[in-house]
N, C-alpha and C positions, 0 to 999 in steps of 0.2 A: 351486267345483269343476267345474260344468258347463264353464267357458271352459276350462278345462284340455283336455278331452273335446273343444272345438271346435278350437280349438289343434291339436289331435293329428287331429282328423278332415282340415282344411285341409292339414297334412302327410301324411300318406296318401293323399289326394287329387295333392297335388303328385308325390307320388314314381309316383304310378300314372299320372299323364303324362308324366314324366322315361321311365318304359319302354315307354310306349309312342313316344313318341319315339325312342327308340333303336331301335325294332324296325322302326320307320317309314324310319328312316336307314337300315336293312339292308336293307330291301324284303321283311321278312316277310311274307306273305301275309294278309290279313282274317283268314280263320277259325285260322288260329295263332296269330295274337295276339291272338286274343279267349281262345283257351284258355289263352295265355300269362298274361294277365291273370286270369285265374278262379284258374289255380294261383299266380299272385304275391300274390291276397288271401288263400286260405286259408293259404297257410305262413308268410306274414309282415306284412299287412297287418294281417290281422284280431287276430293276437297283440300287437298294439301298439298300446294305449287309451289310455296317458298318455305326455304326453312325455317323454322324457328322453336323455342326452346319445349311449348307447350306440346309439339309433336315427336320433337327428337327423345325426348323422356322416355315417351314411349316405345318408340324402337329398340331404345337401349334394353328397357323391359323387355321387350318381344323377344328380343335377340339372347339374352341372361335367361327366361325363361324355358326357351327352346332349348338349349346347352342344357340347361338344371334336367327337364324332363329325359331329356338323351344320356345325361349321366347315372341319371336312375332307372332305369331301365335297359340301358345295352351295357350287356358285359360283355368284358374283354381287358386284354392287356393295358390300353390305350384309355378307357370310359374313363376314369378319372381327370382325364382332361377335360370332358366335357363340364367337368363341377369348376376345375379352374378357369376355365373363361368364363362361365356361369356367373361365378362372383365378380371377376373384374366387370363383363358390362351392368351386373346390379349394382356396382359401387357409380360408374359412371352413370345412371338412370338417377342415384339418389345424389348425386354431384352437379349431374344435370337441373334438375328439381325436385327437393325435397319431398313434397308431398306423395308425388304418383309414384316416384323412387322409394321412398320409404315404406309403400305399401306393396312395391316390390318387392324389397328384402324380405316383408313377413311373408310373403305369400310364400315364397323361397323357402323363408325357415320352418313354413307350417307343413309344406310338403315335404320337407328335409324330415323333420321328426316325426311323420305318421309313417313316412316311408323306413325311419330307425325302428320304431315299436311294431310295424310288418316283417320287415326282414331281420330285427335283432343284431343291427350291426348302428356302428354310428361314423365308418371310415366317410362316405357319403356328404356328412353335415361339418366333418372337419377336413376336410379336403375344402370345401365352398367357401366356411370360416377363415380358413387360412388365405385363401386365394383374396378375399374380401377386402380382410385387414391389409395383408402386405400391399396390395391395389393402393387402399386411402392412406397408407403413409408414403408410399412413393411419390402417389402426388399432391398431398397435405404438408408433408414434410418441408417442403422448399417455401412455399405462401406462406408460411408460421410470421417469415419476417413484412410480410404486403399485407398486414394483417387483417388477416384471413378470418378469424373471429368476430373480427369487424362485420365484414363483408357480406360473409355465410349468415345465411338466416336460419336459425334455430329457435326462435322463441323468444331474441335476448334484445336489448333493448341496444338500439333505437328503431331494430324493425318492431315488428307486433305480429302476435298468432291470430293465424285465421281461423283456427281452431274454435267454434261453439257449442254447445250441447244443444241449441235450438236452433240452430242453422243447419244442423243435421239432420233435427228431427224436422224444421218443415220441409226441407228439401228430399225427406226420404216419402213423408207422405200427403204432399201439395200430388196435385193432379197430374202434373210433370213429370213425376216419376211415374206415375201407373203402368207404362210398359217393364219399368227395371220390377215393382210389385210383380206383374204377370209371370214375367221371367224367372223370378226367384221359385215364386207358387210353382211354376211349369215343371221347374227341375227338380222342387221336393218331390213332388208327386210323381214325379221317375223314383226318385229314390224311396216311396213307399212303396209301389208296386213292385220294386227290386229287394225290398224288404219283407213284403208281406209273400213273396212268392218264393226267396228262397234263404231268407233270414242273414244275418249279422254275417256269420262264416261263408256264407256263397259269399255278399259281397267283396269281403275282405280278401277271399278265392281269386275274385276275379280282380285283380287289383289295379289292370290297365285300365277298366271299363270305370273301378273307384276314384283314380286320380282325374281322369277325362272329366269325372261328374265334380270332382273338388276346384277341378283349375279352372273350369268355365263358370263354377258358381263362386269360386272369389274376383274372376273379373268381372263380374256384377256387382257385387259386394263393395269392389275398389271404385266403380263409378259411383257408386251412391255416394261415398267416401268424399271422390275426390272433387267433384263437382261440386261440393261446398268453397274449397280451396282454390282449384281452379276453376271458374265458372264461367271466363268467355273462349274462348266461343262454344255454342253451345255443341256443334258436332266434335270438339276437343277428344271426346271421349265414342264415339260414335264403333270402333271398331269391338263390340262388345255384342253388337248386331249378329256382326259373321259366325263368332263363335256359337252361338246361341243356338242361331240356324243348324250349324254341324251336328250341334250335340243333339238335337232334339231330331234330326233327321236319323241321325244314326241309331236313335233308339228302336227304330221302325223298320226292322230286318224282315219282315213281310213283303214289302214292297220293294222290287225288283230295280234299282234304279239307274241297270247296263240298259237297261230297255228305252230307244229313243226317244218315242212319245212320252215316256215318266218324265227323263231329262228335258227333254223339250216344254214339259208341263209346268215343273219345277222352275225353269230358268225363265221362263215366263210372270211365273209368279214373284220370282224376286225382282224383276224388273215394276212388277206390281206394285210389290210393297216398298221399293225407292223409287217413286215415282217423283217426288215432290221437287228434288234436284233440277231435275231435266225438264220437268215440265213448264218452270218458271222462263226456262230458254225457249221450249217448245210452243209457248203461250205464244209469246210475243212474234213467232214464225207464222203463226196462224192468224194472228189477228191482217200482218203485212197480208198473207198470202189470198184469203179469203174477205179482207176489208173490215173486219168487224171492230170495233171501239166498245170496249165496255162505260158506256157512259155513266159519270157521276154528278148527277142533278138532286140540289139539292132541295129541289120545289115539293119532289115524288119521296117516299118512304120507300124503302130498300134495303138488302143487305148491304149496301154500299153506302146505306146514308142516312140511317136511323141514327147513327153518335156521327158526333161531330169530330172530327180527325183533330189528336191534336197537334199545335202548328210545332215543332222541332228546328225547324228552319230551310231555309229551299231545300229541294231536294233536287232528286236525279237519279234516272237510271245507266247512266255514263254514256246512253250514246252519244251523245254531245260531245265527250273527250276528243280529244285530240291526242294522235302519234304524235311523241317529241322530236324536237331534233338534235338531241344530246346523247353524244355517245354513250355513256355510260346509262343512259336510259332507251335504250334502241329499243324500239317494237315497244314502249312502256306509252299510255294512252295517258293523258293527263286534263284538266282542266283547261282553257284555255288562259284566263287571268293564271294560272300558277306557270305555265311555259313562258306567257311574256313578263312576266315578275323572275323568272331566273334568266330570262334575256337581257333585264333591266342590269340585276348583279353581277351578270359575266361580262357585260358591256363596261360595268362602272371597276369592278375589283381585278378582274382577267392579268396576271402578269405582272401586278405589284410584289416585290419582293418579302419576306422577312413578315407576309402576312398574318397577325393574330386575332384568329375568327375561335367564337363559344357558337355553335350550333345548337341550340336548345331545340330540333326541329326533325321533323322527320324525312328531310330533303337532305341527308347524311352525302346522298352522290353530290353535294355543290361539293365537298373535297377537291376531288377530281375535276370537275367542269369548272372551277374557278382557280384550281391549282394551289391552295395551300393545305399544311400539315395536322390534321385533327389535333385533338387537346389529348397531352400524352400525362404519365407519370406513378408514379405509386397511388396518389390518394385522388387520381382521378375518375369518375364512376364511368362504369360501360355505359348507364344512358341515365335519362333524369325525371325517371318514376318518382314524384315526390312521394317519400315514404316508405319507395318500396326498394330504389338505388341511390335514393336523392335526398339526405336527411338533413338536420340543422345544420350541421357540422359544414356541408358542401354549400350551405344557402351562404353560411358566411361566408367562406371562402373565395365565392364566386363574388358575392358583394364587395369584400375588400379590393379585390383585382378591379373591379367596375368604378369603386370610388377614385382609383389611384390610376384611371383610364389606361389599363393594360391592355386593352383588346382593342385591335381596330374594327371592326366589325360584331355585331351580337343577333342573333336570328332565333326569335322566340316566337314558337307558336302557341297561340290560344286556344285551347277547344274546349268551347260553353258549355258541351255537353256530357265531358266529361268532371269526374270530382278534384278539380286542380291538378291536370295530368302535371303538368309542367309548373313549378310553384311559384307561387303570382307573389309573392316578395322579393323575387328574382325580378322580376317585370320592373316591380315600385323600384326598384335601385334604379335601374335604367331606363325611366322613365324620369329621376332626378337628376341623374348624372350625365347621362346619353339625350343624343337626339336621335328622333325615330324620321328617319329617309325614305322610309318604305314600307310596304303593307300588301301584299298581294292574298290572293283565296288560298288556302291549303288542301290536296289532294284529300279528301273526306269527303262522308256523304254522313250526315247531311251537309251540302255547301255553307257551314256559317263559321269554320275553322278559318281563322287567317295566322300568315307569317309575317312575323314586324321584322323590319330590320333597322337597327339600330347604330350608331353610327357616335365615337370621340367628338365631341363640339370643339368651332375651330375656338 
């Protein structure tokens, strides 16, 4: 579990020199991009402890974008490189996930070609081109035969596009968007008064101050985007914040801000405006620390008690959990039903040879803590998103093996609240074919997720 944690610290680390990279290329000033950096960890760094794909995308992005902007912009012998890495991590961003990847490339290519019709050259966008394509055949090439076409989701059936024309549009103008509105409005209105003050050719003139104002209004543009496609979690997209901040402070070459009370004002105020984070940790210190209980009575009318909550299923704010005592979960806090329900399976399965376990669960470490070998092979899925890794094709497959008792063990979990995470005609098979042995809570909040375990009848 800890390499996980390192994993994820080393990417964090990477993405916070991909922007400052970027801010470097734009010639932000020292003390902006130190506040730059303070507000890119609180709103999106520090929310991101474990790895996983909806984050990694974006790195690769940050990390392709940086290189792209350093390629165009420093000359030299060597600048060309920075277009070839450029493209290999934009190809790995759109390899990674589609969506936030693919609006990488355009970004790429829209900066590629206003920077060809500025400078009258196109060495730049076939350098990045080339670097791209040779990237996705080196490693598209070999998958041809794991089929890969399968797999990759492009539009083609048996995934499905998430792509809508009115999921765009409520999502760009429901009330949840009003800051990305604000944002948008804030940086036009830079760029009228940089129009109306020194017209078309100054700006085109100043072309470092042009791209800064193009590359911070397409990662707006990309959230409004992608937030249809990717939509949880909702801080997914959150590092769009920092940029914002930089650009708009930097507009403001008035104000001195080597001067420490600016800085010290400044750094205040972004502690300000992410407050919401920390406060929710900071709540509950105060209420211990001072005694106070926000009570909820529902006899009285209240902001706490005018609607009737609705019920979800238990909840929890995890104090309750419990440290495990499974290695491969050290320092990982858990339910107390989900530690003695894996106490139950390593008591009953531990040490059985030639073990064939289907994990349908998000307790992936029993591997390890009960010792046998995950499910391997060509047409086997990374995991079992019905629908999204998990399609007809794999629902038979798995049901054939369940009719013909291939598995000694089967570990499905259910969660109510989701839309058939896990596909409940996987269940109906093994619920005709299988006996069910077991049933403990599953690590989720709300508490109403459980793991069945399932079990060959004698």
């Amino acid at each position: 579990m800890s390499s996980l944690i390192k994993a994820q610290v080393l990417l964090n680390a990477i993405s916070i020199a991909a922007v400052v990279s970027i801010m470097k290329t734009f010639k932000v000033s020292t003390p902006i991009r130190i506040l730059g950096i303070i507000f890119f960890c609180l709103s999106y760094v520090f929310v991101n402890f474990w790895p996983w794909y909806n984050h990694t995308v974006f790195v690769y992005e940050l990390v392709g974008l940086a290189f792209l902007v350093r390629g165009i912009f420093l000359k030299g012998k060597y600048s060309w490189l920075n277009l070839v890495i450029a493209g290999i991590f934009i190809f790995f961003s759109l390899f990674t996930k589609q969506d936030i990847g693919g609006l990488g490339l355009i970004i790429s290519l829209t900066l590629l070609v206003i920077n060809n019709l500025v400078e009258k050259e196109f060495k730049t966008t076939l350098f990045f081109l080339l670097s791209f394509i040779a990237t996705s055949v080196l490693v598209i090439a070999p998958l041809l035969s794991y089929e890969f076409s399968y797999w990759f989701n492009y539009g083609q059936l048996p995934h499905t596009s998430r792509i809508a024309l009115f999921d765009y549009l409520d999502d760009t103008f429901n009330e949840g968007a009003l800051i990305l509105r604000v944002y948008l409005a804030a940086i036009i209105i830079a760029l009228l008064y940089k129009l109306n003050k020194g017209g078309v050719k100054s700006m085109i003139a100043d072309k470092r101050q042009l791209f800064f104002t193009l590359f911070t209004l397409a990662l707006i543009l990309q959230v409004l985007l992608a937030q249809v496609t990717t939509y949880i979690p909702a801080n997914a997209h959150y590092y769009y914040h920092s940029f914002f901040f930089v650009f708009i402070v930097s507009q403001i070459p008035q104000i001195e801000f080597r001067k420490p009370w600016v800085f010290g004002v400044l750094l205040v105020l972004i502690i300000f405006l992410w407050s919401h984070d920390y406060w929710r940790y900071g709540k509950r210190i105060m209420q211990k620390v001072f005694g106070i209980e926000q009570e909820v009575n529902y006899n009285y009318v209240s902001k706490r008690t005018w609607k009737l909550k609705e019920f979800e299923g238990p909840s929890t704010d995890r104090s309750d959990w419990q440290p495990t005592p499974f290695r491969s979960l050290d320092n990982v806090y858990l339910p107390k039903e989900t530690i003695e329900g894996i106490k139950r399976l390593k008591s009953k399965w531990t040490g059985k040879e030639d073990l064939n376990v289907l994990n349908m669960s998000e307790l992936t470490q029993l591997a390890y803590e009960i010792g046998y070998i995950p499910q391997a092979g060509s047409n086997q899925p990374l995991w079992f998103h019905r629908n999204v890794a998990f399609f007809q094709r794999e629902v038979d497959m798995i049901c054939d093996k369940i009719v013909s008792k291939e598995y000694d063990l089967v570990l499905f979990e259910v969660i109510p609240m989701l839309n058939r995470f896990y596909p409940p005609s996987v269940r109906e098979c093994l619920q005709q074919y299988y006996k069910l042995d077991d049933k403990f809570l599953a690590p989720r909040i709300p508490e109403n997720a459980y793991i069945e375990a399932y079990v060959k009848p004698q």
